[in-house]
Jmol script that loads the backbone (N, CA, C; Angstrom):
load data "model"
ATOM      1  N   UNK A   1      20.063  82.411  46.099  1.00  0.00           N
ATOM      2  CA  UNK A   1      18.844  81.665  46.379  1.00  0.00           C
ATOM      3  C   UNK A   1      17.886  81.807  45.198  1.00  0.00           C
ATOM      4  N   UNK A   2      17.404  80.642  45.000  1.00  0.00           N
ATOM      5  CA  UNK A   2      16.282  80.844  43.803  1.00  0.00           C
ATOM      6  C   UNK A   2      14.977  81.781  44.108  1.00  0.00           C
ATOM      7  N   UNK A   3      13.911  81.753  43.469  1.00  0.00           N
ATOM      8  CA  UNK A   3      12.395  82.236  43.724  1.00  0.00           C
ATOM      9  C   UNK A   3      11.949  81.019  43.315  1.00  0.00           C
ATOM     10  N   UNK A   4      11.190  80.643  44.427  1.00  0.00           N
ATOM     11  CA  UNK A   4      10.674  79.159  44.652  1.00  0.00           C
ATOM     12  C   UNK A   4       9.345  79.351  44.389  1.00  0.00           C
ATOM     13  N   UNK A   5       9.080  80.933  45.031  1.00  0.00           N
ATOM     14  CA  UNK A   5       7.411  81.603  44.826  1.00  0.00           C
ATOM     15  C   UNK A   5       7.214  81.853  43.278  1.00  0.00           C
ATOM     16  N   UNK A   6       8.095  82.221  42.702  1.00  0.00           N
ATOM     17  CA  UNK A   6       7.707  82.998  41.452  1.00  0.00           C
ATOM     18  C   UNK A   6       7.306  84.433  41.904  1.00  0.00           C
ATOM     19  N   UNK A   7       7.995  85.016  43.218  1.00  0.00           N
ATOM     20  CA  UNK A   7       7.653  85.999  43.007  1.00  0.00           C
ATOM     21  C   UNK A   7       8.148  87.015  42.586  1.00  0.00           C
ATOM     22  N   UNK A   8       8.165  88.338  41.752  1.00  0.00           N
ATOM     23  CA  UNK A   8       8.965  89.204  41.318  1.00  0.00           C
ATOM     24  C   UNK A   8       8.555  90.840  41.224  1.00  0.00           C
ATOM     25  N   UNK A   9       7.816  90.839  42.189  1.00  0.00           N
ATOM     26  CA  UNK A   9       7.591  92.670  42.198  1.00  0.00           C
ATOM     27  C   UNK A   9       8.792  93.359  42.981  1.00  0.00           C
ATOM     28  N   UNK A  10       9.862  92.545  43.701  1.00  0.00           N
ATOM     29  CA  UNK A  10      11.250  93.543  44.292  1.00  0.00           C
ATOM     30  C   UNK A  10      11.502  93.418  42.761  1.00  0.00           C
ATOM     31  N   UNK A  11      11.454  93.256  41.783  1.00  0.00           N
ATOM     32  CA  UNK A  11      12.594  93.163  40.902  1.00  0.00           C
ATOM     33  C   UNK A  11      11.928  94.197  39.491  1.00  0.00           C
ATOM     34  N   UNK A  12      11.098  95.240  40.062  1.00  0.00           N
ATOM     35  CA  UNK A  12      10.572  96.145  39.209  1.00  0.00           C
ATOM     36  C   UNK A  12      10.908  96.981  38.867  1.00  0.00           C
ATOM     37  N   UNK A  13      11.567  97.748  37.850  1.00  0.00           N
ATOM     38  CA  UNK A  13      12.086  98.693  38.177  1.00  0.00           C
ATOM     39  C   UNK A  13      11.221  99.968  37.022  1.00  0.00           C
ATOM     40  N   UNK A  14      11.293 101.381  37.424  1.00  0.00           N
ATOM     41  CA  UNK A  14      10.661 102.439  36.663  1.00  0.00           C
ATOM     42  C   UNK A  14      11.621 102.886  36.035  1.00  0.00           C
ATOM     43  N   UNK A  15      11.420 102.672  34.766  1.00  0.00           N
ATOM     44  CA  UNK A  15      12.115 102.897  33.575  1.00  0.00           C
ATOM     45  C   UNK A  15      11.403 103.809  32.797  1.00  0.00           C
ATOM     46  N   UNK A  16      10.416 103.789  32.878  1.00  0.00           N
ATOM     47  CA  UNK A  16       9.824 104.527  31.845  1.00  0.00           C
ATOM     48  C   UNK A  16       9.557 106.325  32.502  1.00  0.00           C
ATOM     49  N   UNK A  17       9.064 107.040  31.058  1.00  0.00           N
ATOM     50  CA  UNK A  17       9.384 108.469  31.041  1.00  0.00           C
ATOM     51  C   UNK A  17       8.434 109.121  32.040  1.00  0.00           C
ATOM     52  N   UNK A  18       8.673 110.718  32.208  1.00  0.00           N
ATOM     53  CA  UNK A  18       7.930 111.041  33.085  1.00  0.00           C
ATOM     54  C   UNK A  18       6.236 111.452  32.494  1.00  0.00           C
ATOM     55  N   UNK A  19       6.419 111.425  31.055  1.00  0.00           N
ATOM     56  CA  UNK A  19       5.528 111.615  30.810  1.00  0.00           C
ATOM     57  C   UNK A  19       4.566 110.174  30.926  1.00  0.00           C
ATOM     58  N   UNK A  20       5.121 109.216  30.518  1.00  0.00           N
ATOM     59  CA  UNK A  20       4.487 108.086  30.927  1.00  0.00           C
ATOM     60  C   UNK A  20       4.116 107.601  31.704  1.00  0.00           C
ATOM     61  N   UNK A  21       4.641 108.088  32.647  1.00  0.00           N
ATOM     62  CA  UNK A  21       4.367 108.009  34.456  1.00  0.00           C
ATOM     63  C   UNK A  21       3.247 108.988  34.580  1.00  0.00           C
ATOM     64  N   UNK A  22       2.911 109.773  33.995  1.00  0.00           N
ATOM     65  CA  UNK A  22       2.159 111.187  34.615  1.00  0.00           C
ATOM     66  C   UNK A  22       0.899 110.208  33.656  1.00  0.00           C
ATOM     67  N   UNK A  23       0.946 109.603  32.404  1.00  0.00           N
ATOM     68  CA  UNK A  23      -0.270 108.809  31.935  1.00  0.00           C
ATOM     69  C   UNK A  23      -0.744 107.417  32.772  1.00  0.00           C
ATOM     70  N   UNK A  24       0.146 107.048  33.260  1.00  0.00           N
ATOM     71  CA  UNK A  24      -0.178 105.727  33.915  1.00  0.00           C
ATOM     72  C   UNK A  24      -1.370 106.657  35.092  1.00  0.00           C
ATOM     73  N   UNK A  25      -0.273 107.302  35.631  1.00  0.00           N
ATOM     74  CA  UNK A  25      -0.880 108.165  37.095  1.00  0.00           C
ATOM     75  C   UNK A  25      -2.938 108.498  36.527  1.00  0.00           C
ATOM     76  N   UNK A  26      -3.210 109.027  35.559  1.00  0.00           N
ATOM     77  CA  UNK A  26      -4.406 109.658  34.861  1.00  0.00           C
ATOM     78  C   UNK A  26      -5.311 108.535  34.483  1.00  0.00           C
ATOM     79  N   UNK A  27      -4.901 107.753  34.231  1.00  0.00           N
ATOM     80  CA  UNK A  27      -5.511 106.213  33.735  1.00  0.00           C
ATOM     81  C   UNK A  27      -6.073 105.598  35.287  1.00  0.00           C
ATOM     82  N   UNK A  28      -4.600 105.429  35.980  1.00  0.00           N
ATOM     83  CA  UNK A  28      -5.517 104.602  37.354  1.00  0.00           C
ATOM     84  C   UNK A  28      -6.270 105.366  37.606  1.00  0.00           C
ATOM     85  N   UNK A  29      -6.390 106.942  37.681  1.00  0.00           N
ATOM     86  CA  UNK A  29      -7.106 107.762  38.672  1.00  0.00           C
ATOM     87  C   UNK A  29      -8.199 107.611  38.090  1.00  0.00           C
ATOM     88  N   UNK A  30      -8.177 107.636  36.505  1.00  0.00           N
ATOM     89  CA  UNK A  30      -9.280 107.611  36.226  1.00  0.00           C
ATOM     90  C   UNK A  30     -10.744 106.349  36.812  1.00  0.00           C
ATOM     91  N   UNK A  31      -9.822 105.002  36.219  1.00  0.00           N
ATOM     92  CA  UNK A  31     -10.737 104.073  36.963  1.00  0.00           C
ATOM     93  C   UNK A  31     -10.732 103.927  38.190  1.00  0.00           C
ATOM     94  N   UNK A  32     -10.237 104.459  39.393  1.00  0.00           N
ATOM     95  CA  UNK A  32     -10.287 104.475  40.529  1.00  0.00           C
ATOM     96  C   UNK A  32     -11.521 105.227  40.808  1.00  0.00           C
ATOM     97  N   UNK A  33     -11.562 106.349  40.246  1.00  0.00           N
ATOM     98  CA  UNK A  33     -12.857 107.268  40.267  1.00  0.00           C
ATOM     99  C   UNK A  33     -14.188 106.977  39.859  1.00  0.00           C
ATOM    100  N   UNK A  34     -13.584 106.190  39.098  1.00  0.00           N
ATOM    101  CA  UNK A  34     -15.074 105.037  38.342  1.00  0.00           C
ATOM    102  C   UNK A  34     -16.241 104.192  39.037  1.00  0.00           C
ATOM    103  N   UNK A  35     -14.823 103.905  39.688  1.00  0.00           N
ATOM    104  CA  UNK A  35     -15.284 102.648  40.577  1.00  0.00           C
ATOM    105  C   UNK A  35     -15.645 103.002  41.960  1.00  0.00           C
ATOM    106  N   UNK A  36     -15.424 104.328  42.150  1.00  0.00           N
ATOM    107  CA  UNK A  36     -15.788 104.767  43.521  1.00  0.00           C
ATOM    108  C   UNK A  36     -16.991 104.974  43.382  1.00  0.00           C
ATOM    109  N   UNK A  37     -17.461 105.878  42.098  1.00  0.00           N
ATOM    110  CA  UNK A  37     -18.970 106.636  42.245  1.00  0.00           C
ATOM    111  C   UNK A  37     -19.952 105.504  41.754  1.00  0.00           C
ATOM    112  N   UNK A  38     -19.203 104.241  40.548  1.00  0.00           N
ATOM    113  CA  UNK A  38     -20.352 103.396  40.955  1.00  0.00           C
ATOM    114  C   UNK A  38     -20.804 102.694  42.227  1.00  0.00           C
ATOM    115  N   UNK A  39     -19.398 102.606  42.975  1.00  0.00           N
ATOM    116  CA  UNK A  39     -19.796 101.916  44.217  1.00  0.00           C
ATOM    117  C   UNK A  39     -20.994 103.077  45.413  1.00  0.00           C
ATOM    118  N   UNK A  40     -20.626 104.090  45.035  1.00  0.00           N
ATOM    119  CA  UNK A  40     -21.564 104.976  46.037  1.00  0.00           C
ATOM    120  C   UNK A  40     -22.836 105.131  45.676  1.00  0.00           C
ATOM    121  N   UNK A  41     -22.808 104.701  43.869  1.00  0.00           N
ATOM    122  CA  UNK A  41     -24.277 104.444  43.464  1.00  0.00           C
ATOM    123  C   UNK A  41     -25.045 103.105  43.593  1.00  0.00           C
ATOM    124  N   UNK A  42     -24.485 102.444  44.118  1.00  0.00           N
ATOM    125  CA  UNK A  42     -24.923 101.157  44.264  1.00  0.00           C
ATOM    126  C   UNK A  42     -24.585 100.197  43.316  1.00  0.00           C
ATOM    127  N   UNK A  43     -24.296 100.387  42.587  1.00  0.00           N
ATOM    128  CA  UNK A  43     -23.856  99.404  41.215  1.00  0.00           C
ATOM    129  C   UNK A  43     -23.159  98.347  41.803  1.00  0.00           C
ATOM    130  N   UNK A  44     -23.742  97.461  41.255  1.00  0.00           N
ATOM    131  CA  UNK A  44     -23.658  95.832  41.605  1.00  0.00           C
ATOM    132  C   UNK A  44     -21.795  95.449  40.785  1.00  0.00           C
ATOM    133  N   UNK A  45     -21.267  94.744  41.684  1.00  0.00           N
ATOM    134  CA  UNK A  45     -20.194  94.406  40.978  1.00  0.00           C
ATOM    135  C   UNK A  45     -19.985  93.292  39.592  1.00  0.00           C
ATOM    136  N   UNK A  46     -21.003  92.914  39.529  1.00  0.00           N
ATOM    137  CA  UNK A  46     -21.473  92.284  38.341  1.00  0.00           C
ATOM    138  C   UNK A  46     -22.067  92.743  37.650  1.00  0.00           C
ATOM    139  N   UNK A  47     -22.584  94.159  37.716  1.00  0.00           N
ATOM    140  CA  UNK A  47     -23.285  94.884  36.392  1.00  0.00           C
ATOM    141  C   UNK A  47     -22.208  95.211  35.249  1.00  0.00           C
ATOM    142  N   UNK A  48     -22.520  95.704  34.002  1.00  0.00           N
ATOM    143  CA  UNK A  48     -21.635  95.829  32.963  1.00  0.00           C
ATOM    144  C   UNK A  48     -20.874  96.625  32.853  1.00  0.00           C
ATOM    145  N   UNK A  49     -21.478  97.718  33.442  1.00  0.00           N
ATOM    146  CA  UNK A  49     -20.703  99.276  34.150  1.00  0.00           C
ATOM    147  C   UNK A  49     -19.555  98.635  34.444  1.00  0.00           C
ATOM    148  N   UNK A  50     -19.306  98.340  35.665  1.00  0.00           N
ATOM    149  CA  UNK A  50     -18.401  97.717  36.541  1.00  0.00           C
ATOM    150  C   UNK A  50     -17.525  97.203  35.881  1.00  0.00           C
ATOM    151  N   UNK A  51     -18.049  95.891  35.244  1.00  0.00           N
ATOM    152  CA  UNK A  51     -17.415  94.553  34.660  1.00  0.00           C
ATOM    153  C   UNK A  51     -16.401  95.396  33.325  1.00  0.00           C
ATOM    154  N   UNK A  52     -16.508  96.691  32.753  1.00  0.00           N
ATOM    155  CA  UNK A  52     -16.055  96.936  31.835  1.00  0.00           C
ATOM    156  C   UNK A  52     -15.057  98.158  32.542  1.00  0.00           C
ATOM    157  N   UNK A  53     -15.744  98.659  34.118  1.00  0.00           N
ATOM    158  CA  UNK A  53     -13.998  99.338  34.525  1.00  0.00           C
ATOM    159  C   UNK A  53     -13.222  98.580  34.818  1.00  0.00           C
ATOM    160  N   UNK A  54     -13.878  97.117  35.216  1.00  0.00           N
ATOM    161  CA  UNK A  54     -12.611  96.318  35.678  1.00  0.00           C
ATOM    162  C   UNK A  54     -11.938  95.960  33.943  1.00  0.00           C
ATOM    163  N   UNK A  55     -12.239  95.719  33.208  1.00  0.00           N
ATOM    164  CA  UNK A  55     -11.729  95.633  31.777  1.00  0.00           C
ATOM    165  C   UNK A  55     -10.444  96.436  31.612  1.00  0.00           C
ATOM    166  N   UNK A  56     -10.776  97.996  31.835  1.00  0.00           N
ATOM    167  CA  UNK A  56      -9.990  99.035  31.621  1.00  0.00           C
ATOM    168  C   UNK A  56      -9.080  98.682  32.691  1.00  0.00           C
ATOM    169  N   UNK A  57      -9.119  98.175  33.999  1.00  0.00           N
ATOM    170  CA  UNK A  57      -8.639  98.039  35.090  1.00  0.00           C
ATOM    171  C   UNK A  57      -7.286  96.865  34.482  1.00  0.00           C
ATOM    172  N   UNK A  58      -7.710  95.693  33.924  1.00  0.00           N
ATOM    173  CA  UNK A  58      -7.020  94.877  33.502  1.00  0.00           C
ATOM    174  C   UNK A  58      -5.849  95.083  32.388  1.00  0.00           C
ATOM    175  N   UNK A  59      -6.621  95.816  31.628  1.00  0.00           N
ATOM    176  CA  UNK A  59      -5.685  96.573  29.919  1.00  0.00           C
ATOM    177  C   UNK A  59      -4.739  97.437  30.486  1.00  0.00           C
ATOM    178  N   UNK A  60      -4.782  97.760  31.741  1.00  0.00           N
ATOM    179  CA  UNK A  60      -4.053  99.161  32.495  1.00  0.00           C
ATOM    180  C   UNK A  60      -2.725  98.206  32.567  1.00  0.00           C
ATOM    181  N   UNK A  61      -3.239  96.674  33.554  1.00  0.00           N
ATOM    182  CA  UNK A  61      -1.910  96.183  33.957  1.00  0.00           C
ATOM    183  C   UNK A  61      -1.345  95.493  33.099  1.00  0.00           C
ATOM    184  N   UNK A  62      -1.873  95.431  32.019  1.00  0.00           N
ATOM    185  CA  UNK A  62      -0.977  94.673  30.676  1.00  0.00           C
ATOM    186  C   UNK A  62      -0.160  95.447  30.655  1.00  0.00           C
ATOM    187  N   UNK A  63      -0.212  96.863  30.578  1.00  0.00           N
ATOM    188  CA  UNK A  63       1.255  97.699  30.544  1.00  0.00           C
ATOM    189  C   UNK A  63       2.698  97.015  31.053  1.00  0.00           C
ATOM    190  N   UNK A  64       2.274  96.785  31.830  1.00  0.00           N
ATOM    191  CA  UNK A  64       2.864  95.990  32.725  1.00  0.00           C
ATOM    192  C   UNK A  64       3.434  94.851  33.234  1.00  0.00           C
ATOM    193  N   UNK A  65       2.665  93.824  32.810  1.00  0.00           N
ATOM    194  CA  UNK A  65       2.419  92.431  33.380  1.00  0.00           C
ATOM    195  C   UNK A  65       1.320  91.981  32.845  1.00  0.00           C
ATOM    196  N   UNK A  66       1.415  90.062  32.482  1.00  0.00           N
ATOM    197  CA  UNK A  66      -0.026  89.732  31.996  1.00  0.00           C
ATOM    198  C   UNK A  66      -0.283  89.023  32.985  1.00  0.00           C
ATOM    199  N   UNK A  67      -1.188  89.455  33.901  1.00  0.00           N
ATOM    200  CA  UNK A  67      -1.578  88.419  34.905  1.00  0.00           C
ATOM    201  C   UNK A  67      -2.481  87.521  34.626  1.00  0.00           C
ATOM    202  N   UNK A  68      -2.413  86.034  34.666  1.00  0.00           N
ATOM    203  CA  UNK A  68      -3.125  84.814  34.811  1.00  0.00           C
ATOM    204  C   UNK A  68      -4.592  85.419  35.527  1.00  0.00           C
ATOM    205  N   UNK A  69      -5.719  84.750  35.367  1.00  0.00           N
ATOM    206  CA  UNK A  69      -7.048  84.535  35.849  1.00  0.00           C
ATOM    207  C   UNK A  69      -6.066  84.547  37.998  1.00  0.00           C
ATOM    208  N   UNK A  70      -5.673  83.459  38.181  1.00  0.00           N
ATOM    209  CA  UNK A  70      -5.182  83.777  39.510  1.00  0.00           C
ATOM    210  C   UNK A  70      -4.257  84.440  40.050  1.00  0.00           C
ATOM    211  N   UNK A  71      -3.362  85.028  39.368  1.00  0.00           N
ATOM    212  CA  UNK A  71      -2.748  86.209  39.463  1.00  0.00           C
ATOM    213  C   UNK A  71      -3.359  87.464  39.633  1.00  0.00           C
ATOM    214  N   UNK A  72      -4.064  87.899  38.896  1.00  0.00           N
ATOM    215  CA  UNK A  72      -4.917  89.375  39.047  1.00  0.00           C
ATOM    216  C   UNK A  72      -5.624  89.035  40.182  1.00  0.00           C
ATOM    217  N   UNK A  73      -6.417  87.776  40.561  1.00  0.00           N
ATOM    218  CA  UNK A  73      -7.167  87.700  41.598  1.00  0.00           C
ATOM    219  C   UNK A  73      -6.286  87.914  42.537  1.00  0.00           C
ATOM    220  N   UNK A  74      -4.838  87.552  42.858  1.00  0.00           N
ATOM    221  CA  UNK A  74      -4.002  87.678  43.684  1.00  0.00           C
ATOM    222  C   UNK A  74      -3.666  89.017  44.011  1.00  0.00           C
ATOM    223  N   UNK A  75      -3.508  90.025  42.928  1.00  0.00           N
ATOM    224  CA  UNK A  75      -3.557  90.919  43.251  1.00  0.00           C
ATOM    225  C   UNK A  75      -4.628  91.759  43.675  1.00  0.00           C
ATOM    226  N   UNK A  76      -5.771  91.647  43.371  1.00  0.00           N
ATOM    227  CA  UNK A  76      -7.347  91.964  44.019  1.00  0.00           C
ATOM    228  C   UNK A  76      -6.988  92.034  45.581  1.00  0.00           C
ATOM    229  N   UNK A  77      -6.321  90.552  45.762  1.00  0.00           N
ATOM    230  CA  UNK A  77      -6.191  90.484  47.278  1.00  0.00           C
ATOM    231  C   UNK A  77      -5.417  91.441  48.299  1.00  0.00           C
ATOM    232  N   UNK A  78      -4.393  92.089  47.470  1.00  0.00           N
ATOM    233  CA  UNK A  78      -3.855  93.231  47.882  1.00  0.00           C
ATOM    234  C   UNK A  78      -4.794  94.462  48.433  1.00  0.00           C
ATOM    235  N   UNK A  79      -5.956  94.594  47.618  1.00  0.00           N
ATOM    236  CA  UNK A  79      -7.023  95.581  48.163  1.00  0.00           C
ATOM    237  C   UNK A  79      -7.865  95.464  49.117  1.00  0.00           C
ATOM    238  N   UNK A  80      -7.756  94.364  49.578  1.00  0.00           N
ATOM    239  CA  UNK A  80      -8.320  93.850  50.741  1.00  0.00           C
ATOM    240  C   UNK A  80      -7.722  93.519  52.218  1.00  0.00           C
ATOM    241  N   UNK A  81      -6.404  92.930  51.871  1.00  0.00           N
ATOM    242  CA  UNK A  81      -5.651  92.628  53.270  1.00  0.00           C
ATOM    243  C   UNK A  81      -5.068  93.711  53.051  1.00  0.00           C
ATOM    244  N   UNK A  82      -4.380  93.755  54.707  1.00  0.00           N
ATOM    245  CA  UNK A  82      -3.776  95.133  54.952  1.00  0.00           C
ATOM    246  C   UNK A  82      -2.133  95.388  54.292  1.00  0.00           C
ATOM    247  N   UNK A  83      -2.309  96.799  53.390  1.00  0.00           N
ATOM    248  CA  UNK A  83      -1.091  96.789  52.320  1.00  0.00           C
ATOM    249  C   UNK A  83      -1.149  98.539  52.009  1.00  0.00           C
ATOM    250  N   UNK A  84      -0.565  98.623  51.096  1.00  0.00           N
ATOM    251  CA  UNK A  84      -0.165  99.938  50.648  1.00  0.00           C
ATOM    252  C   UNK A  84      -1.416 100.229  49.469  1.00  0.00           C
ATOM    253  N   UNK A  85      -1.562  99.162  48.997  1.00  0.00           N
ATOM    254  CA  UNK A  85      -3.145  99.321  48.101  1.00  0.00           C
ATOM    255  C   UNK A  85      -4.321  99.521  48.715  1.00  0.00           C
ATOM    256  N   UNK A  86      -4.483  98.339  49.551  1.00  0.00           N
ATOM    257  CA  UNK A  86      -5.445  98.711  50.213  1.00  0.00           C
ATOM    258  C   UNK A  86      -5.850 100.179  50.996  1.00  0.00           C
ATOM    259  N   UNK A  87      -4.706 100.765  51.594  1.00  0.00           N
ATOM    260  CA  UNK A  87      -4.854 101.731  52.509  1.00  0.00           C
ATOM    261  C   UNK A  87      -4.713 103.137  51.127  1.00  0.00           C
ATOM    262  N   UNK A  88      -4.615 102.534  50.176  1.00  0.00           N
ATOM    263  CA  UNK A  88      -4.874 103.551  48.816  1.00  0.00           C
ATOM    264  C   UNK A  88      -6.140 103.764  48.781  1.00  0.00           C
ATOM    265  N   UNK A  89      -6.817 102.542  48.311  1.00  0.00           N
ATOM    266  CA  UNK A  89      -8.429 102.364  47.629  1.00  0.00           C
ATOM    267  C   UNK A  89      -9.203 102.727  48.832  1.00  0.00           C
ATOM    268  N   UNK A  90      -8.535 102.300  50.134  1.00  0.00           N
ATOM    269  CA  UNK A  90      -9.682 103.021  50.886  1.00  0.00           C
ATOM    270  C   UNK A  90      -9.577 104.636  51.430  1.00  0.00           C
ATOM    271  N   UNK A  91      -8.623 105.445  51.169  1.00  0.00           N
ATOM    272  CA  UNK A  91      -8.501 106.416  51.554  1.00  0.00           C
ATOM    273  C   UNK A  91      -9.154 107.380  50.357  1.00  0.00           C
ATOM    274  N   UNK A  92      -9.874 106.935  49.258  1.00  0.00           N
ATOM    275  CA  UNK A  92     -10.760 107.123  48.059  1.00  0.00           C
ATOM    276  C   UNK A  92     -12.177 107.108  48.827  1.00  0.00           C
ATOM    277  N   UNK A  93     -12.326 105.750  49.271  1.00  0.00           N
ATOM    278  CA  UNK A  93     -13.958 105.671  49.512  1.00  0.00           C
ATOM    279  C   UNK A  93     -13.697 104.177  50.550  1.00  0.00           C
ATOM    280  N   UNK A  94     -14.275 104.579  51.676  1.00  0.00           N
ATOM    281  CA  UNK A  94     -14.337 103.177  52.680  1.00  0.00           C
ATOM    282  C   UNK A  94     -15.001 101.937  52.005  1.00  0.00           C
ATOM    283  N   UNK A  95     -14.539 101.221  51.577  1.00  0.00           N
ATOM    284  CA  UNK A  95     -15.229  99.978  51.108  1.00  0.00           C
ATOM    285  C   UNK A  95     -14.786  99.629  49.809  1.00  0.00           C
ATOM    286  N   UNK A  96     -13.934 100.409  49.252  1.00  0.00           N
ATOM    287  CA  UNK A  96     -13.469 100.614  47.865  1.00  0.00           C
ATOM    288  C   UNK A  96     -12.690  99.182  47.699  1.00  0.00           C
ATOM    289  N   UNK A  97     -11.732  99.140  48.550  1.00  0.00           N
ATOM    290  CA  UNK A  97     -11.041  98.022  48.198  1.00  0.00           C
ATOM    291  C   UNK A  97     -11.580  96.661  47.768  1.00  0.00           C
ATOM    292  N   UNK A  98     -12.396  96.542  49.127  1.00  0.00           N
ATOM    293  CA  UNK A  98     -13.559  94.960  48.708  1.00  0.00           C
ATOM    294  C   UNK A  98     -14.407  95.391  47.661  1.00  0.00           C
ATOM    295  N   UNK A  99     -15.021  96.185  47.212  1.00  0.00           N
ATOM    296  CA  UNK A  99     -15.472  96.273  45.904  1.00  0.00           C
ATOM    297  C   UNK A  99     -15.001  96.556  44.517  1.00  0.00           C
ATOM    298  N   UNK A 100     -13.667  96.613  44.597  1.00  0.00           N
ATOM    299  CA  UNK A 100     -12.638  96.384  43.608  1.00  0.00           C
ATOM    300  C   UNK A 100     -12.119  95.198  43.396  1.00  0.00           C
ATOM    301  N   UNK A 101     -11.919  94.666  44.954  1.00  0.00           N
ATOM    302  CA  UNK A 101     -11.836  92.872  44.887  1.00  0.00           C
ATOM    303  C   UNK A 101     -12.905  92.105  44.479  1.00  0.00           C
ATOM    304  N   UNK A 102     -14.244  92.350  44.676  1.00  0.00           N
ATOM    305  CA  UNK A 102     -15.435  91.589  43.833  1.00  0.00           C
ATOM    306  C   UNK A 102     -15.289  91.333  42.659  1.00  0.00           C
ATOM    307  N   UNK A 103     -15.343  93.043  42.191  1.00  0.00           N
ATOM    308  CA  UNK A 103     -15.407  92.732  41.193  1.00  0.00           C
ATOM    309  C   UNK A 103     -14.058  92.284  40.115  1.00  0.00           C
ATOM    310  N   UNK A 104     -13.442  92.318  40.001  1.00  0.00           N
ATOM    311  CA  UNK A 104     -12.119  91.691  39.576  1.00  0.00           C
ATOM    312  C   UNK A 104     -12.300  90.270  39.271  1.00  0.00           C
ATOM    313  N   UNK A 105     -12.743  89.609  40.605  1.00  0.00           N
ATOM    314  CA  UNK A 105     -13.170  88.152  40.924  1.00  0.00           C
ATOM    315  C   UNK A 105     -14.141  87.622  39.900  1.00  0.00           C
ATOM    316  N   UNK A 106     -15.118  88.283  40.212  1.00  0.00           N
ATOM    317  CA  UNK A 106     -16.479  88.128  38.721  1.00  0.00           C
ATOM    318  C   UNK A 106     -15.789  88.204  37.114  1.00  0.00           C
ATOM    319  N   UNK A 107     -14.952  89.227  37.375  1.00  0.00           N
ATOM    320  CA  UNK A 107     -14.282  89.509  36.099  1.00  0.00           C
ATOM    321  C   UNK A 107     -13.079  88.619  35.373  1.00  0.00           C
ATOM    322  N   UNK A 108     -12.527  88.229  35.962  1.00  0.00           N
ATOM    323  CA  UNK A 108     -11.206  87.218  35.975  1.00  0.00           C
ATOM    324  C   UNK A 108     -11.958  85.913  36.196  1.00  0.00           C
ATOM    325  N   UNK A 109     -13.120  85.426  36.630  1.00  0.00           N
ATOM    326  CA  UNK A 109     -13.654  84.013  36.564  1.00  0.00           C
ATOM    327  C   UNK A 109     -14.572  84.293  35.096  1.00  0.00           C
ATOM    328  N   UNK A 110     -14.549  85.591  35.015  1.00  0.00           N
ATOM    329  CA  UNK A 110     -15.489  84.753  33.359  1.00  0.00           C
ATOM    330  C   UNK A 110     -14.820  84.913  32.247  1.00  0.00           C
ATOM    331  N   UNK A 111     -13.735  85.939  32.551  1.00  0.00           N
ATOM    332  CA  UNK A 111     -12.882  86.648  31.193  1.00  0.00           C
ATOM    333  C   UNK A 111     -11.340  85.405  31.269  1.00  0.00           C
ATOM    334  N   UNK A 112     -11.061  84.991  32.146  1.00  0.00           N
ATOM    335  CA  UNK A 112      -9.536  84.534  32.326  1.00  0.00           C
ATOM    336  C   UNK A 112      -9.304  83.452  32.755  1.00  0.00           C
ATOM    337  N   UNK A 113      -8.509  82.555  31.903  1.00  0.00           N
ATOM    338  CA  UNK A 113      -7.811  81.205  31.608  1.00  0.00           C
ATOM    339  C   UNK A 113      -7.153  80.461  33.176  1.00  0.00           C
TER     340      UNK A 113
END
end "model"
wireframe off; spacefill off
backbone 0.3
color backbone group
């Protein structure tokens, strides 16, 4: 059967070292942590703070994948409906997810094609 979706995250596989894995691991945590304490400080998801963890947030998944302007938003959406991300970002900070999805949104409508 073809992929009619284009979709391809079953088809991922971890190849890379453990040390590279243990940097990926330090990187998300890092902006995960970012984005928690601005969110507990109130920081607007459109302030520059923000707009530049989501930056780091984005350069993270180039590792990876170049997601399109609606692609990354697609994945935003993962932090919001009920998923394995979501129940990540919020077990950080209640609300984490939708304020990771904001801002992404703000970020990917002004930065992405």
């Amino acid at each position: 059967m073809t992929n009619p979706l284009g979709m391809h995250a079953g088809q991922y596989r971890n190849e890379y070292t453990e040390a590279e894995n243990k940097s990926f691991t330090e990187q998300f945590s890092s902006i995960t942590t970012a984005m928690a304490e601005a969110m507990a400080n109130g920081v607007s998801v459109s302030d520059e703070q923000v707009q530049q963890l989501i930056r780091q947030h984005y350069d993270f998944c180039l590792q990876f994948w170049p997601p399109t302007r609606e692609a990354y938003k697609s994945l935003a959406m993962s932090f919001i409906l009920p998923s394995e991300y979501r129940d990540s970002y919020e077990s950080v900070a209640t609300g984490l997810g939708k304020y990771h999805y904001d801002a992404i949104v703000v970020w990917a409508d002004a930065n992405l094609d």
